[in-house]
C-alpha positions as CSV (number, residue, x, y, z in Angstrom):
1,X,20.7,30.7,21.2
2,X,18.9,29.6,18.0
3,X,15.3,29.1,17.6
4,X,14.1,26.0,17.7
5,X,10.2,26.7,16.5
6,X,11.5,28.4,13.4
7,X,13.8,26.0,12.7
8,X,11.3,23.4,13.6
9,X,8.9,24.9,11.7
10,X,11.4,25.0,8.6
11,X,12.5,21.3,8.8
12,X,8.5,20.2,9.2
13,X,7.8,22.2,5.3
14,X,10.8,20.8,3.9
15,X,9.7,17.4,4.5
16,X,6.0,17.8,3.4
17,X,7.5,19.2,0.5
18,X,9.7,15.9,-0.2
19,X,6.7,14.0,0.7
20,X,4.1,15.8,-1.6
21,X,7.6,15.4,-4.6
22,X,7.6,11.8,-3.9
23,X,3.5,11.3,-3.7
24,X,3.6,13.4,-7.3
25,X,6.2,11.4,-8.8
26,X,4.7,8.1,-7.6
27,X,1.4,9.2,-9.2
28,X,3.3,10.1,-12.6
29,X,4.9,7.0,-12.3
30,X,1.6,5.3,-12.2
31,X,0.3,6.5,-15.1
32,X,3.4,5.6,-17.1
33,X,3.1,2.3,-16.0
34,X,-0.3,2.1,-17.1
35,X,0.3,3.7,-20.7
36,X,3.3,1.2,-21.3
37,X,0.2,-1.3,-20.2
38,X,-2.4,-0.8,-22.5
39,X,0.7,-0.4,-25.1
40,X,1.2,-4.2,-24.4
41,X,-2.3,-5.5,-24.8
42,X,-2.7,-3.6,-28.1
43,X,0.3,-5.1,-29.1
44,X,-1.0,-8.6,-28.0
45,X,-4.2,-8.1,-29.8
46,X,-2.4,-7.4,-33.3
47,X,-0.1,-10.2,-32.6
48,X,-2.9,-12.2,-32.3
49,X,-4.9,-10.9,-34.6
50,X,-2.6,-11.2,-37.5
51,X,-1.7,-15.1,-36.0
52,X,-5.6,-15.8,-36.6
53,X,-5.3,-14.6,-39.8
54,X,-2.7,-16.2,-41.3
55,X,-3.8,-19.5,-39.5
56,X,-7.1,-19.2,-41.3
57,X,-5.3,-18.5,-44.5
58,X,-3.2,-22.1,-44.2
59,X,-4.6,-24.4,-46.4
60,X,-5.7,-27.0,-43.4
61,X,-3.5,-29.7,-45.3
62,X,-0.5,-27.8,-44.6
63,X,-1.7,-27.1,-41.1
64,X,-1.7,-30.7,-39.7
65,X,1.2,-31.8,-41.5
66,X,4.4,-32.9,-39.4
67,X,7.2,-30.3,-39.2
68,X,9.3,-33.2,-41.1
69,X,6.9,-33.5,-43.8
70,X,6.7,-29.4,-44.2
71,X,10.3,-29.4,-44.1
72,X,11.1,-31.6,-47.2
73,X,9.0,-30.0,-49.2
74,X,11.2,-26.7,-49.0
75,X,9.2,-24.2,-49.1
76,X,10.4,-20.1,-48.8
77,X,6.5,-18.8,-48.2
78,X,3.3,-20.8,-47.0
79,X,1.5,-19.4,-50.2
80,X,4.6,-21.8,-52.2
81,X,2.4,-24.9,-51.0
82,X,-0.5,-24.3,-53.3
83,X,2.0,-25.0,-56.5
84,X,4.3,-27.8,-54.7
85,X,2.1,-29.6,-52.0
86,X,-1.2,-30.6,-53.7
């Protein structure tokens, strides 16, 4: 006849010990999550960042012109539309 309390008593551990496994990788999982989080908004600031600046580097001229009319005039870089556009 086997007993049931130590075997009981067995069976109870090994789940607390998948349940305290699961809770710690859940909490690990957690903080990933919110590394790879903060990792996103510093890369939103820079994007934006750097989109500020190069829209307060565009000669306003250039900024409100139709994409047709920036188009003809064939430009490789922005900085090209000091020399062609004026």
């Amino acid at each position: 006849m086997p007993r049931t309390r130590i075997v009981s008593r067995q069976a109870k551990r090994e789940k607390a010990d998948q349940e305290e496994k699961v809770r710690l990788t859940q909490i690990k999982i957690d903080a990933v999550l919110e590394q790879v989080d903060e990792l996103e908004k510093r890369a939103k600031n820079q994007v934006y960042t750097q989109i500020k600046l190069i829209h307060a580097r565009t000669d306003n001229h250039l900024l409100e012109m139709k994409m047709s009319e920036s188009l003809n005039l064939k430009l490789k870089y922005f900085t090209d539309y000091k020399w062609k556009g004026k």
